[in-house]
C-alpha positions, 0 to 999 in steps of 0.5 A, a space after each residue: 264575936 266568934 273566933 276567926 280560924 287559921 285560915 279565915 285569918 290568913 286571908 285578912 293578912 293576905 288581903 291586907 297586902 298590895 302589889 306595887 308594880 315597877 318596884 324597885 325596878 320596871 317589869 316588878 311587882 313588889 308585894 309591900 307588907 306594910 300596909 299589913 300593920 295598918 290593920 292592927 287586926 291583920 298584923 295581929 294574925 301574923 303575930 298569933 299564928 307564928 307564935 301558935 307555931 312556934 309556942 312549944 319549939 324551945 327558941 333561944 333567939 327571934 333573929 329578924 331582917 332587916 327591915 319588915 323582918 325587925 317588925 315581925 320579929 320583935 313581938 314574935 320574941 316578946 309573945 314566945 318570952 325569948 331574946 330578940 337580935 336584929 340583922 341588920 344592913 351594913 353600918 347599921 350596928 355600933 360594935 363589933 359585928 360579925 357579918 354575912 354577904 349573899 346575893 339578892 333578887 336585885 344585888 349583892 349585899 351583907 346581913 350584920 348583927 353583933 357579935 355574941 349576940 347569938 351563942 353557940 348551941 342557941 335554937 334560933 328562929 328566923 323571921 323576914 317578911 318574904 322569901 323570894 329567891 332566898 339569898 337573905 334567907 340563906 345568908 341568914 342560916 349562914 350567919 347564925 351557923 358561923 357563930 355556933 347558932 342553930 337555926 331551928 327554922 324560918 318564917 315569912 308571911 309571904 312566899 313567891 314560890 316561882 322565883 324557887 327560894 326554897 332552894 337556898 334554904 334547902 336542910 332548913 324548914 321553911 314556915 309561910 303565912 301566905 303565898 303570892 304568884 305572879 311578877 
């Protein structure tokens, strides 16, 4: 079987997500991932093309969101042959933790993860699955910043461009598979 191109296989990840309309909440359409990791094929893709990209950029530290964004990035780590640190929702995390509030498409919330876990001076990478209006994002590079991190960049397998995400990331660069219109 012949090798599938970059865009061939953004295509099969784009395909293998759905829209869920009135999610969370009514007048939503909520772009759901996980239907993506029931084509191994498809999350490979994700995987691949990360990875291609981030083959040759020295990353320390896969840091990943909270919750689809732990999915992508713990075997992005593995591919790259780096660390891999969890952010997590509050209360998630026994020990110390050091933490980061943002407000979101929906709320206010916090991002956490330990502390020590991301040194100063360590290239970090930043993966989620989706940047909306980019407040996780944006709490994220902050995070990783208050502990002398540096965010080399972030990646998402999709973006919603309308909703101006790329905004709250502005300074840092910003890597998606895919993008969706529409709400």
């Amino acid at each position: 079987m012949a090798s599938l191109t970059d865009d061939e296989k953004k295509a099969a990840i784009l395909a293998n997500i759905r829209g869920v309309p009135d999610f969370p909440k009514a007048g939503i359409l909520f772009w759901d991932v996980t239907t993506i990791f029931l084509n191994p094929a498809a999350f490979q893709y994700t995987i691949d093309l990360f990875k291609q990209k981030y083959a040759d950029a020295k990353i320390d530290v896969v840091a990943g969101f909270e919750a689809r964004g732990l999915i992508f990035g713990a075997p992005l780590a593995l591919a790259l042959g780096c660390a891999f640190v969890p952010l997590r929702k509050p209360g998630k995390l026994p020990g110390a933790i050091v933490s980061q509030e943002y407000i979101t498409e929906y709320s206010t919330d916090k991002i956490e993860m330990h502390v020590g876990h991301v040194k100063e001076g360590q290239r970090v990478l930043l993966v989620d699955d989706l940047i909306a209006t980019g407040g996780t994002l944006g709490a994220g590079i902050r995070l990783i910043e208050k502990v002398g991190g540096v965010v080399v960049e972030a990646c998402c397998v999709i973006e919603l461009p309308f909703l101006g995400g790329r905004k709250k990331v502005e300074g840092t660069e910003l890597f998606v598979l895919v993008e969706k219109e529409g709400m």
